[in-house]
RODO-2510 file (C-alpha; in nm, 4 decimals, decimal comma):
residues 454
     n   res          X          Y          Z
     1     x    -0,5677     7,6461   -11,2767
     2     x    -0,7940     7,8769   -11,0974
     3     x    -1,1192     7,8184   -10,9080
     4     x    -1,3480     7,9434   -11,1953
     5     x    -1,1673     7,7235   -11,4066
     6     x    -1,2004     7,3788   -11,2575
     7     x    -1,5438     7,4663   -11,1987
     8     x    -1,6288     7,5312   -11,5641
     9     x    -1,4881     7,1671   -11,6435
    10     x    -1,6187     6,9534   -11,3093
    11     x    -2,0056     7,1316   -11,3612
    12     x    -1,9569     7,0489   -11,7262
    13     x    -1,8662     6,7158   -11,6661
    14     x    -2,1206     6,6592   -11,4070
    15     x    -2,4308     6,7613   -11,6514
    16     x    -2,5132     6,3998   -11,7805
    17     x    -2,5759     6,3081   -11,4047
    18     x    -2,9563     6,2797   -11,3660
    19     x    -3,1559     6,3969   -11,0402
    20     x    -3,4932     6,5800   -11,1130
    21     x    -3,5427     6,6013   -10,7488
    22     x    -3,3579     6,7364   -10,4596
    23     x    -3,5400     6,7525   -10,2193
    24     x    -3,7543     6,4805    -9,9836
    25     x    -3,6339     6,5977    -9,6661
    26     x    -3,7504     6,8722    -9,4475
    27     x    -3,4947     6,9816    -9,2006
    28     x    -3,6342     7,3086    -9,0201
    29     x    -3,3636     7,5830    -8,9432
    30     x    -3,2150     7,5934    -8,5647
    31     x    -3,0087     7,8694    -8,3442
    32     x    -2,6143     7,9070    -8,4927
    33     x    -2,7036     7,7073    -8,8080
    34     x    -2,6308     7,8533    -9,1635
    35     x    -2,8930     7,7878    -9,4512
    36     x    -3,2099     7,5230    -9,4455
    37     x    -3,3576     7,2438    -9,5903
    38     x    -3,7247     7,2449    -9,6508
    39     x    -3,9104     7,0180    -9,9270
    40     x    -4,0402     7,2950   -10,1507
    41     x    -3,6663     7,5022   -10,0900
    42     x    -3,4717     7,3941   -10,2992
    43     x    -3,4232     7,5796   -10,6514
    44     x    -3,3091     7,4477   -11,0002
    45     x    -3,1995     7,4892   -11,3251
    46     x    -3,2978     7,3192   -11,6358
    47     x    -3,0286     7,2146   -11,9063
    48     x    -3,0540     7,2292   -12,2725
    49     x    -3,2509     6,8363   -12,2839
    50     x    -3,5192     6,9589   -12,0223
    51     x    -3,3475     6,8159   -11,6999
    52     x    -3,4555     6,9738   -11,3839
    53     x    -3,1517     6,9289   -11,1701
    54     x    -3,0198     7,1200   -10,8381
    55     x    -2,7245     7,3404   -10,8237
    56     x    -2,4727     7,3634   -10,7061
    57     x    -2,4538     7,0297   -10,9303
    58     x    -2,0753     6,9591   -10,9357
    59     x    -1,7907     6,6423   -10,9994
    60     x    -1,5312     6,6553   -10,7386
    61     x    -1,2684     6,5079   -10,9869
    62     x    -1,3509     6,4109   -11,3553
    63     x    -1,0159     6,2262   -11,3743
    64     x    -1,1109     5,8955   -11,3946
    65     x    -0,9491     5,5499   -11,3540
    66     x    -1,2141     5,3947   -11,5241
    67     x    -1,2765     5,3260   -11,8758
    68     x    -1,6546     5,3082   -11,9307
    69     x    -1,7555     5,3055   -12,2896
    70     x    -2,0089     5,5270   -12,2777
    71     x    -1,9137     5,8185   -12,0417
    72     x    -1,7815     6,1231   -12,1042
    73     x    -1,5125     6,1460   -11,8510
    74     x    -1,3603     5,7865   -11,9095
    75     x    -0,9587     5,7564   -11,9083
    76     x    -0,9184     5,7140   -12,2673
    77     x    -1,1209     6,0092   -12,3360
    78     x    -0,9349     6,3611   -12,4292
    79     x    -1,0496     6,6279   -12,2054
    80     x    -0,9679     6,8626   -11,9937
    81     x    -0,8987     6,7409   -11,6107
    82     x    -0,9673     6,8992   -11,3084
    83     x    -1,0174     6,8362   -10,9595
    84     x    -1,1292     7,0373   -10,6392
    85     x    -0,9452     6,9872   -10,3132
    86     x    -1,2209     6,9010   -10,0519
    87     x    -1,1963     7,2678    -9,8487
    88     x    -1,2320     7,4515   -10,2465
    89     x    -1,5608     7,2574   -10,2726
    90     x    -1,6872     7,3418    -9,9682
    91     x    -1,5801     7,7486    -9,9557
    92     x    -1,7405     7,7455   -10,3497
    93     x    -2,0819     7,5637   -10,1872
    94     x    -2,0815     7,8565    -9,8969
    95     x    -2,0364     8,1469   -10,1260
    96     x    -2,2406     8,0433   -10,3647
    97     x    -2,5223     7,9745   -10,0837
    98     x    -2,4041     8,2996    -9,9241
    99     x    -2,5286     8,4886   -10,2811
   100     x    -2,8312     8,3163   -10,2866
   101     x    -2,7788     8,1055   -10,5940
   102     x    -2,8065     7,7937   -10,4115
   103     x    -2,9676     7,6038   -10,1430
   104     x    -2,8118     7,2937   -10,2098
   105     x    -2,5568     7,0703   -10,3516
   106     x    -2,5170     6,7725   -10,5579
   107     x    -2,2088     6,6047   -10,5317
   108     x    -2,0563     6,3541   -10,7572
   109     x    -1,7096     6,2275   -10,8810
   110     x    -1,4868     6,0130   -11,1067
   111     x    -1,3052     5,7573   -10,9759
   112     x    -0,9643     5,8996   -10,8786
   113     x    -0,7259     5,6640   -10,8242
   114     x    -0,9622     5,4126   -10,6389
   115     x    -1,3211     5,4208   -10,4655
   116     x    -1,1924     5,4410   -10,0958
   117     x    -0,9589     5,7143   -10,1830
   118     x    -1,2623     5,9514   -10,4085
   119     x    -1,5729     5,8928   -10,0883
   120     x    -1,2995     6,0094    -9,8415
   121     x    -1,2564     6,3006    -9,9839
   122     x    -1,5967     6,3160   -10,1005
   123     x    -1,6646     6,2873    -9,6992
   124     x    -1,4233     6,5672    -9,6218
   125     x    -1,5923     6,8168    -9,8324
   126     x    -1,9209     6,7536    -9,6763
   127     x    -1,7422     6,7358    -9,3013
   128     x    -1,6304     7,0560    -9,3688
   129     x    -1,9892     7,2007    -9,4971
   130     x    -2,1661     7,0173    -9,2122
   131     x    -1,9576     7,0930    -8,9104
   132     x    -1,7539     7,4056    -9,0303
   133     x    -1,9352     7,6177    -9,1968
   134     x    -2,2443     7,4347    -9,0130
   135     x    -2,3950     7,4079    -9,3533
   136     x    -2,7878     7,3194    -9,3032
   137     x    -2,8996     7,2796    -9,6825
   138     x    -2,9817     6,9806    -9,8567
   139     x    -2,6724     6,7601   -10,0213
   140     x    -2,7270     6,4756   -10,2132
   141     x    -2,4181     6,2680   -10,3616
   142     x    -2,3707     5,9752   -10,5498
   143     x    -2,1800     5,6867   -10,3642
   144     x    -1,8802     5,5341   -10,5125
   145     x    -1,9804     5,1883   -10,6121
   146     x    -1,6657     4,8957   -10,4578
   147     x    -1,6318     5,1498   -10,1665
   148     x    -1,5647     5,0450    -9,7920
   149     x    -1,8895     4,9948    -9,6452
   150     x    -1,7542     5,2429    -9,3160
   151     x    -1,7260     5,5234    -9,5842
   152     x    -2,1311     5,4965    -9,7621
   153     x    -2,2046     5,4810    -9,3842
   154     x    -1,9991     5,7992    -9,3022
   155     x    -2,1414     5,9545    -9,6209
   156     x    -2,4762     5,8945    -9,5161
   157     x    -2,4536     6,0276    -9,2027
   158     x    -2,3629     6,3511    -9,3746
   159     x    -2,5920     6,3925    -9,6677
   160     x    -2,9430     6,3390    -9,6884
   161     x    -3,0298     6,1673   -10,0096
   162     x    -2,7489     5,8959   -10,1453
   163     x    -2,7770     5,7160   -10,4771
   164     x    -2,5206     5,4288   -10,6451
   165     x    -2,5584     5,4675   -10,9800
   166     x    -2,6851     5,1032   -11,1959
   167     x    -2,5361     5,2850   -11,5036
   168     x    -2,6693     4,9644   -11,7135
   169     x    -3,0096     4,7299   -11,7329
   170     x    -2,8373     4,4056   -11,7562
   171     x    -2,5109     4,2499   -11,5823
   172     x    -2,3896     4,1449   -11,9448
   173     x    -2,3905     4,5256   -12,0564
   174     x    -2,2273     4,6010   -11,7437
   175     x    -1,9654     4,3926   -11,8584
   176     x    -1,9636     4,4800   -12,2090
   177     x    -1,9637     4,8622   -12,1533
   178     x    -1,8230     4,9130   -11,8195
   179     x    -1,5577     4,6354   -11,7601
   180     x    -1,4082     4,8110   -11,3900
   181     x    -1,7495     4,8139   -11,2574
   182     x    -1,9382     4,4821   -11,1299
   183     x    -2,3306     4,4063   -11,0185
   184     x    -2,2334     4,3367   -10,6719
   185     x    -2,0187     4,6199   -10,6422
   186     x    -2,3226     4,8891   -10,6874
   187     x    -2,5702     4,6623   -10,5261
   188     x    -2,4014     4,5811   -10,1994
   189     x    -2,4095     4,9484   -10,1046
   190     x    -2,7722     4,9427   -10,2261
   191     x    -2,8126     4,6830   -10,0105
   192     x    -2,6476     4,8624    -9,6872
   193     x    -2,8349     5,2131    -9,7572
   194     x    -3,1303     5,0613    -9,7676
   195     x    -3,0677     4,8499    -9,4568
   196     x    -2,9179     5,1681    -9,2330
   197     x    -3,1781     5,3944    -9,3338
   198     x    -3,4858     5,1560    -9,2131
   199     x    -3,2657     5,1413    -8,8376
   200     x    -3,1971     5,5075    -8,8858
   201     x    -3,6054     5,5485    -8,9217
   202     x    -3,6420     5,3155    -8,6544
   203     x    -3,3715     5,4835    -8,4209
   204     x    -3,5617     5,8319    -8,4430
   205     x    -3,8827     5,7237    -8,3437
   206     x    -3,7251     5,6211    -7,9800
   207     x    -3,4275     5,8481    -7,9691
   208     x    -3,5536     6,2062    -8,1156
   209     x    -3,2215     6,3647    -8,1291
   210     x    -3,0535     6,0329    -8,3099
   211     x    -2,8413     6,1046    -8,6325
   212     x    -3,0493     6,0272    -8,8841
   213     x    -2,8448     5,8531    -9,2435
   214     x    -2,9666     5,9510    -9,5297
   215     x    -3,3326     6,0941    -9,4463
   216     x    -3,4246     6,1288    -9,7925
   217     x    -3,3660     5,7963    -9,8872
   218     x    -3,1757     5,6880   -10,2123
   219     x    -3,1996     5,6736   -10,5902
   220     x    -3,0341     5,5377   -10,8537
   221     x    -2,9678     5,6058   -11,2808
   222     x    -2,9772     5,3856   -11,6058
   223     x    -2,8713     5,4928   -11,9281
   224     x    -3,1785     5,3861   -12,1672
   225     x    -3,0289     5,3251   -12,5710
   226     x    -2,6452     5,2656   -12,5720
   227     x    -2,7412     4,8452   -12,4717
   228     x    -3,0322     4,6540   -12,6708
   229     x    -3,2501     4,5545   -12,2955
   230     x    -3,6300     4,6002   -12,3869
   231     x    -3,8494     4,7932   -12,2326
   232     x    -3,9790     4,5455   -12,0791
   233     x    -3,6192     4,3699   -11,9053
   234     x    -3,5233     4,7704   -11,8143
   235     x    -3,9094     4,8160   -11,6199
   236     x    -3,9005     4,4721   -11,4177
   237     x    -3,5578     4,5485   -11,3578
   238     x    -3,7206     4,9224   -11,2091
   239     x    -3,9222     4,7149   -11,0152
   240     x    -3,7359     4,4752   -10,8474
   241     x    -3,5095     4,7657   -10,7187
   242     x    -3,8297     4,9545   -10,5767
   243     x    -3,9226     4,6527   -10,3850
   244     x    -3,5710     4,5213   -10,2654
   245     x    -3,3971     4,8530   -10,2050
   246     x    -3,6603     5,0981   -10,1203
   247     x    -3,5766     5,3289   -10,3739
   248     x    -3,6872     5,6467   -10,3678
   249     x    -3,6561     5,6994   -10,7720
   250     x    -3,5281     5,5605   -11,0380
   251     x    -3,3845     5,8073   -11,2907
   252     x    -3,3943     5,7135   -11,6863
   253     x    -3,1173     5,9129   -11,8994
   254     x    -3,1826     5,8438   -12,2934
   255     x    -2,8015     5,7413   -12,4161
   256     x    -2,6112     6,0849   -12,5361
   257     x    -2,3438     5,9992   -12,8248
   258     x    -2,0684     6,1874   -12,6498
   259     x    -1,7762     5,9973   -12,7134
   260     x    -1,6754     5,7557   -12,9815
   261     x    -1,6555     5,4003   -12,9122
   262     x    -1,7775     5,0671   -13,1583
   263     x    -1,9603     4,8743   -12,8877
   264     x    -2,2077     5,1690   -12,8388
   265     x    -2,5178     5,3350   -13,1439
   266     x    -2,2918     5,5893   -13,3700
   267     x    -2,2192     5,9572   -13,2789
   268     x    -2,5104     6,0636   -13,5315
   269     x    -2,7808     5,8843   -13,3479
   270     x    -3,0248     6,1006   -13,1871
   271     x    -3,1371     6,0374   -12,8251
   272     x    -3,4143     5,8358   -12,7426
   273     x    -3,5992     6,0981   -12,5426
   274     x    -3,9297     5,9124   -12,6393
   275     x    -3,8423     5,6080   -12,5062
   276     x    -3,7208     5,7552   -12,1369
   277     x    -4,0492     5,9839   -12,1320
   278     x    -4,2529     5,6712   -12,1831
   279     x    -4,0372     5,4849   -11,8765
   280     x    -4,0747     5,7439   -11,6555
   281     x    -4,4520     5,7401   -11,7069
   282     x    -4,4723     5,3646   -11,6569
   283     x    -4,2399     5,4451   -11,3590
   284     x    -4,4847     5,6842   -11,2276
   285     x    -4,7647     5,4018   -11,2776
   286     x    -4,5179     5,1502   -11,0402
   287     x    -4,4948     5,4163   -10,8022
   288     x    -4,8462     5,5273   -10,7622
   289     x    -5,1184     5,3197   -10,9576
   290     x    -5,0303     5,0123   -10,8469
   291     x    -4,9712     4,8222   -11,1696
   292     x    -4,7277     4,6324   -11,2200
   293     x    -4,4273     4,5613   -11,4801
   294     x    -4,5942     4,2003   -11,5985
   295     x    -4,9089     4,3962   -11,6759
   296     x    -4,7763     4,6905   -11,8640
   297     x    -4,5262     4,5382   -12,0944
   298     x    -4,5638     4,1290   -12,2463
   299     x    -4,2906     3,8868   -12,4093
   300     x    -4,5203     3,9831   -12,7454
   301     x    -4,4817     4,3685   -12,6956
   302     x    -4,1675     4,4341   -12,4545
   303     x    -4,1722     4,8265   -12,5762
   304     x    -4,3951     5,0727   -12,4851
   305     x    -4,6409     5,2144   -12,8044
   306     x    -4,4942     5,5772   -12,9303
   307     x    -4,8338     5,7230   -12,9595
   308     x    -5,0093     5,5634   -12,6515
   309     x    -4,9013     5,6372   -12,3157
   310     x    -4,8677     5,3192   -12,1018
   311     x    -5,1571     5,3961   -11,8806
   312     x    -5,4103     5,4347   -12,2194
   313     x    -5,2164     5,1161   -12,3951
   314     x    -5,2883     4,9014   -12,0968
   315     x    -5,6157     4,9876   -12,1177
   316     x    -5,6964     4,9710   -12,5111
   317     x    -5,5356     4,6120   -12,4515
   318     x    -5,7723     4,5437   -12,1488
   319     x    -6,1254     4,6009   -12,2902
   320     x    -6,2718     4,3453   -12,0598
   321     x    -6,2236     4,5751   -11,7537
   322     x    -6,4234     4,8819   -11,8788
   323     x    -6,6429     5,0471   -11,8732
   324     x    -6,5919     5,1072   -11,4829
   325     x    -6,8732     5,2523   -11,3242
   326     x    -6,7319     5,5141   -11,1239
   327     x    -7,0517     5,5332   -10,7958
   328     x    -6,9358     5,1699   -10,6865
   329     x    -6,6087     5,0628   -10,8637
   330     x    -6,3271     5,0148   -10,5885
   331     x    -6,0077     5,2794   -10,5818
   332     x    -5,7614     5,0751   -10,7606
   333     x    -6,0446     5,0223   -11,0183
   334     x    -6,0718     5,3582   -11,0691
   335     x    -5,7071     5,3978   -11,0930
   336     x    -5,6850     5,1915   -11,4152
   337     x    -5,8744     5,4439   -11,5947
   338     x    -5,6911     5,6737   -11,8227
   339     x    -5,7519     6,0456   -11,7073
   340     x    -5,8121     5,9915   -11,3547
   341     x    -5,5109     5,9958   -11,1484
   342     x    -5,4755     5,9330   -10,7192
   343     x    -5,5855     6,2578   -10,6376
   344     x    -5,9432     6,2479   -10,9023
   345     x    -5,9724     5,8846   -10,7622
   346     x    -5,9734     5,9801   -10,3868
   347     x    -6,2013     6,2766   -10,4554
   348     x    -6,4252     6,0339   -10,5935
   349     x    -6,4407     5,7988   -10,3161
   350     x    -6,4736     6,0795   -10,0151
   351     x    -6,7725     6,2754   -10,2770
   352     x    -6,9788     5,9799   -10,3699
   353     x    -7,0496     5,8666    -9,9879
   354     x    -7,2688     6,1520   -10,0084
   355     x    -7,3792     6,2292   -10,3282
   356     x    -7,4176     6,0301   -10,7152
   357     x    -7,2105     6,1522   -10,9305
   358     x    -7,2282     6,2560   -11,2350
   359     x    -7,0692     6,4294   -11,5875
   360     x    -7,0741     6,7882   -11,3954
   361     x    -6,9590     6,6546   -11,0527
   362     x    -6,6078     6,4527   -11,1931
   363     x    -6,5507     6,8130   -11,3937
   364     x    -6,5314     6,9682   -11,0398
   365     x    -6,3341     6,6965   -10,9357
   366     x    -6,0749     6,7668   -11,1668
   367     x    -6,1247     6,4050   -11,3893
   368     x    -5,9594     6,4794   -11,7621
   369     x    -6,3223     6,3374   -11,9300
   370     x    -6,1368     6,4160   -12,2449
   371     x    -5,9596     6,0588   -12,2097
   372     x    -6,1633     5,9344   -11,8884
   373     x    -6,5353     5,9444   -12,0879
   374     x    -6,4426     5,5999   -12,3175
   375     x    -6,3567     5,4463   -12,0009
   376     x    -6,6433     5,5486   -11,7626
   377     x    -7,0423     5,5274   -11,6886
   378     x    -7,2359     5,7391   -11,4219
   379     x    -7,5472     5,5379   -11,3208
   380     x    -7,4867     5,2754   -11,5697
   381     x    -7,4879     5,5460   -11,8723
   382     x    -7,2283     5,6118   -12,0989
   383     x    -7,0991     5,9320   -12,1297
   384     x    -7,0500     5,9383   -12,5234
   385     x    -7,0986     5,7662   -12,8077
   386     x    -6,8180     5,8227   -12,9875
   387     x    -6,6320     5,6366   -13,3269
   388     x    -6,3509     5,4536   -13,3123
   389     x    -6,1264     5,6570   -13,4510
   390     x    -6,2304     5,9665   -13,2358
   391     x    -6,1586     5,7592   -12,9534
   392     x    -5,8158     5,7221   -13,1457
   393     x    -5,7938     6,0900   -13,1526
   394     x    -5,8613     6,1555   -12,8005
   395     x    -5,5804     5,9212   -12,6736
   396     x    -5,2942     6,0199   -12,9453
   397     x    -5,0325     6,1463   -12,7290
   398     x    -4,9048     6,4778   -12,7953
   399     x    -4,5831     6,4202   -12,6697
   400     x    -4,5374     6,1515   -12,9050
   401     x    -4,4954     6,4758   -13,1293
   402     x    -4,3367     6,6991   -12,9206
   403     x    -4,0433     6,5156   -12,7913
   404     x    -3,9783     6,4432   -13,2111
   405     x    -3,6929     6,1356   -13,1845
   406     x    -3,6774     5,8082   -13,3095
   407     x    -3,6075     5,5501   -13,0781
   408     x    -3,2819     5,3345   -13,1309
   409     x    -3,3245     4,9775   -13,2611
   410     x    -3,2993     4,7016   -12,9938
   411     x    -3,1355     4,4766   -13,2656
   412     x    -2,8768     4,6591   -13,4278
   413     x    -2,8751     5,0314   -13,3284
   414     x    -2,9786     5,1263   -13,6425
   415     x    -3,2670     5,3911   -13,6856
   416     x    -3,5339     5,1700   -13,7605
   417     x    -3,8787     5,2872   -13,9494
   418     x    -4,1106     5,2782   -13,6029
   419     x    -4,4540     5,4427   -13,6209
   420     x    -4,2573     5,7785   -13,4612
   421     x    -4,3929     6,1365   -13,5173
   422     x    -4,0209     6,2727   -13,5954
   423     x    -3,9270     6,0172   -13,9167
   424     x    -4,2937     6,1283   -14,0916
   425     x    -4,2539     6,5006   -13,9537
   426     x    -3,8604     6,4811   -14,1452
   427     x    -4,0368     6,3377   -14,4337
   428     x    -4,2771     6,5402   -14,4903
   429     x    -4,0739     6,8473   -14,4211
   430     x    -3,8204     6,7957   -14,6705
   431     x    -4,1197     6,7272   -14,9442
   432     x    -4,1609     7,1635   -14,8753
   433     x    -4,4902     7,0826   -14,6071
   434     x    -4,4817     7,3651   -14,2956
   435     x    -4,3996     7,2186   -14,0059
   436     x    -4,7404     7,2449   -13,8556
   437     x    -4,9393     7,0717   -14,1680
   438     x    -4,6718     6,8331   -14,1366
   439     x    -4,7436     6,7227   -13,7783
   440     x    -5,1013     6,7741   -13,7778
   441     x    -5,0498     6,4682   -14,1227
   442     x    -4,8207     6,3150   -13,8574
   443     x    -5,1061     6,2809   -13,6060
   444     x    -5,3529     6,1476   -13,8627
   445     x    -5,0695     5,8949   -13,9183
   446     x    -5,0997     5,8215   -13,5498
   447     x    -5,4901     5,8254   -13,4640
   448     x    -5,4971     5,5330   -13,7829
   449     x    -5,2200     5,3193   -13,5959
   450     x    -5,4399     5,3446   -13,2787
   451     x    -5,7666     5,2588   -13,4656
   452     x    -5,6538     4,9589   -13,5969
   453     x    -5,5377     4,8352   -13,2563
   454     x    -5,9148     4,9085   -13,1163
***
């Protein structure tokens, strides 16, 4: 098999690993080194579901040991098998860096033969790019969970962003799904990265020229759909990994029928992309509103509204905190708001020491009124007076339409009849209504649901 080859089967089989960022780190470029790694450097591709990810985005080996139910390159699985030695890998990174279609690489594998024996090769791929070739760019690769503790450490010291994949919400999935693969085997390594890269940081603020492990931190990746977890169980568990591990991100992937298997939703069942747009803007309000998973999602609603994003749900559901009057209310009061985000909220604080503000001032600060107005007074006066249901019209998420899914039952994983744009959009396009009548009905549908929540 030739080069081209395995690399048409190992990118193929790497697609359905998530990282929407690659960068983090910003390593300038020195005398006798080849290529750089700046934060704004590196470039991407998108694939067919809307992923941004980084090339060179690549499997070492997709010949697996393991026999996860729900990936693609599991043992039992027919498929073609490949795997690059660890100088191919490298020479492939260099040339393709070389031709300026890259200016990094993101490096997984299956388990071949066992986790110590995959991260050393892993590691002598990425010796060979570092020291070699003197390879400067940005690498990130996934860490073998149940590997040696000297290899993540060697690994780290070569890459700059690590991640040990979750794969599942809950330990009992885990076990279900992915029988060769145990909690404490992908958190211990958590544990370490996060433990070397805080005496890394530490390290390089006495000793400048110090090897730094992993400067961009690490991630991880759950597959949202193939187990029944809530909402609510998958964003606490989000949580507790931010504040234990120091994750960097968390990366949702909606549940792709690929193979065949009885434990897991049937092959016709359409990805939840609704549901893992709505975690990764609760993840964003973890990350950088300060709520937190208690207050977003409740034992009496533990999934996240289809129409409302989490930030406008929250506050439908918290009328006693609004309206917030935006000359004296505090930053994370102003945070709560729907339509004003960190950036509109620290404008407001530095502007109003020296100024009042009011409807023409938050335009210049860049405030969405279109959503922010229901929420808001300047001076004590309301901005509108508006109805209840075209309050219900401002808020209606359009993505709600344009993403056009159905989320997977929790129960059963059977399509269930949720108040979804795609079921009434199918419905009414198969009655003979164009597709844009039909969503524009679709989003009546929706700004009725949200009235009768008001």
């Amino acid at each position: 098999m030739d080069l081209a080859e395995k690399l048409e089967i190992l990118a193929d089989s790497a697609k359905y690993d998530v990282a929407c960022t690659s960068s983090g780190v910003e390593r300038p470029g020195r005398a006798g080194r080849l290529g750089s790694c700046r934060a704004p450097g590196i470039c991407h591709s998108f694939t067919p579901d809307g992923r941004c990810v980084s090339l060179l985005k690549v499997l070492l080996s997709n010949v697996c040991s393991y026999d996860c139910s729900y990936c693609v390159n599991r043992r039992s699985n027919d498929r073609p098998r490949a795997s690059f030695t660890p100088r191919e890998l490298a020479e492939l990174t260099i040339g393709f860096y070389r031709r300026n279609y890259i200016e990094g690489l993101f490096l997984s594998s299956a388990v071949a033969g066992s986790p110590d024996a995959t991260m050393e090769r892993m590691i002598e791929a990425l010796r060979i790019l570092r020291q070699e070739y003197r390879f400067n760019g940005y690498i990130h690769a996934k860490t073998i969970p149940g590997a040696d503790p000297l290899l993540v450490e060697q690994l780290g010291l070569l890459a700059d962003r690590l991640s040990v994949n979750i794969e599942l919400p809950s330990e009992a999935s885990l076990v279900r799904l992915a029988p060769d693969k145990g909690r404490t085997a992908i958190l211990r390594p958590m544990g370490q990265i996060a433990r070397r890269s805080a005496h890394s940081r530490q390290e390089l603020t006495v000793y400048r020229h110090a090897k730094a492990f992993a400067p961009a931190g690490q991630s991880t990746q759950m597959i949202i759909g193939a187990t029944p977890e809530s909402d609510r169980q998958i964003l606490r568990l989000t949580e507790a990994l931010y504040q234990k591990y120091a994750l960097k991100r968390v990366f949702y992937s909606a549940y792709l029928p690929v193979v065949q298997d009885p434990r897991l939703p049937a092959l016709t069942t359409r990805p939840p992309l609704l549901r893992e747009h709505r975690l990764y803007q609760a993840d964003w309000l973890l990350r950088y509103y300060h709520f937190s998973a208690e207050e977003l999602l409740s034992d009496e609603q533990p999934n996240f509204d289809p129409y409302l994003d989490p930030k406008c749900s929250w506050a439908l559901n918290h009328p006693e905190y609004f309206p917030v009057e935006v000359n004296t209310a505090p930053g994370p009061m102003l945070l709560r708001v729907p339509g004003i985000g960190p950036k509109s909220a620290r404008r407001i604080l530095a502007a109003r020491r020296g100024q009042h503000l009011g409807l023409a001032e938050l335009k210049r600060i860049g405030v969405v009124l279109k959503r922010a107005q229901y929420f808001i007074t300047c001076g004590g006066r309301a901005l509108t007076r508006s109805t209840r249901r075209e309050i219900a019209g401002a808020l209606v998420d359009p993505k709600a339409f344009g993403v056009g899914v159905q989320q997977l039952s929790l129960d059963d994983f059977c399509a269930k009849p949720l108040p979804d744009a795609a079921p009434a959009l199918h419905r009414l396009a198969a009655s003979g209504v164009e597709a844009r009548q039909a969503a524009e009905l679709t989003r009546q549908e929706a700004i009725t649901w949200i009235t009768r929540r008001m």
